[in-house]
Each structure stands twice: as C-alpha cells, then as structure tokens.
Steps between C-alpha positions, in 0.01 A plus 500: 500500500789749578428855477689567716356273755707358746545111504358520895175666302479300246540144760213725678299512178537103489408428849196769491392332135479141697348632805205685336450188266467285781271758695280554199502163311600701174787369275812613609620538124234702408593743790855516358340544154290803609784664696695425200253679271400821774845576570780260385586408884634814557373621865622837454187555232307816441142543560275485179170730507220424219244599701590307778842483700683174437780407716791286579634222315137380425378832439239407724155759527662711783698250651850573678823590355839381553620600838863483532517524907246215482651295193352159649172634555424704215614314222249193699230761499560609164469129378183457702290811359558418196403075549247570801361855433474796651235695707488727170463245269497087410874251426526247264387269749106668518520548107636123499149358724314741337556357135667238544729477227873643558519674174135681540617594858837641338297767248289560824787566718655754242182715377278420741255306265474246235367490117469142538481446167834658451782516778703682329269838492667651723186726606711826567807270644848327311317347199758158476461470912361144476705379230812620645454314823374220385885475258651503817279196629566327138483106562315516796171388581180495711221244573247582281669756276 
C-alpha cells in the first residue's frame, strides 16, 4: 500500500478503515479489500469516468479526492463514501442491507447492479471484481455464507 504514500497516510488509511467500520457495522477487511481492489491504497489515485465519475481510494460515485492540506480528513472521507455512500450514489454498506450477502453487495458496489445468477458479469464493470476480492478475504467467513 505504498505508492508513494506516506507511512502518516497509510496509519491514516488504518485508523479511517476502523472508524468507518465501526460507524457503519461493515467488515473492516472488506473495506481494506475494496480499497485494495479500487486503487491499491494509494491516496494519490486518479479519477475513473465510465459514465459516472469515480473517486478516491474507493472510487466512490462522486465522492472526494485525496486532499493533501487536509490528509486526516480526506483520506476519512474518502473511506466513508465509498463504505457509507454518497449524496450521488449508494456504499457497500446500502448494497450490503440491500442484498444482504457481501459478495452480491461487492458486484453491486462495482457496476452498479447484479446478474445474480452470475457475479462475475461484470455488467459494463471489471469482469473478475467479485472473485478478486473475495481471494483477498480467502479463509474467512460469515454467518450464514
């Protein structure tokens, strides 16, 4: 999680990923997993545009990007829209009570909707999204998964 981040912004990154699990009940690993996925932990990331602008180390639906006179508070917000929402768009954690299942709510979270038959389709998004999170959560599970 380098990049060229520094190791105050990457301690940030740690304490923001604990806060916003604890704010919004959702697993803290799976917020490291999507950061992981999005942008590799760097803070520094570009802005993605497919149709929508995706941003910060979430790529969140029009969500903040890094700040670097506000380090603190924008790498917390950053962690936030992408776990809580945005007023542009939902998190993991409304994709999470809407189906319930972490994995459904990961296809959700990238594309924007599920083939629930299939999370892998990626439905005009990263086709192995679901899959490649869910190696980086190998061995761990969930009540009733």
């Amino acid at each position: 999680m380098s990049y060229n981040d520094s190791a105050n912004e990457i301690a940030l990154i740690g304490s923001a990923i604990t806060t916003v699990s604890q704010e919004s009940g959702i697993d803290a690993r799976v917020i490291l997993c999507v950061i992981m996925q999005e942008s590799g932990g760097n803070v520094r990331v570009g802005n993605t545009f497919n149709g929508v602008n995706n941003t910060g180390i979430m790529q969140a639906f029009n969500g903040v990007s890094f700040n670097p006179s506000d380090p603190a508070g924008s790498i917390l917000q950053m962690v936030r829209d992408g776990t809580e929402g945005t007023a542009s768009g939902p998190g993991l954690k409304q994709a999470l009570g809407r189906y319930g299942n972490y994995y459904v709510a990961l296809r959700v979270y990238n594309s924007g909707s599920v083939d629930l038959n299939q999370l892998n389709n990626p439905l005009g998004a990263t086709a192995n999204y679901v899959a490649n999170v869910a190696n980086r959560l190998m061995g761990h599970t969930w009540p009733n998964m």
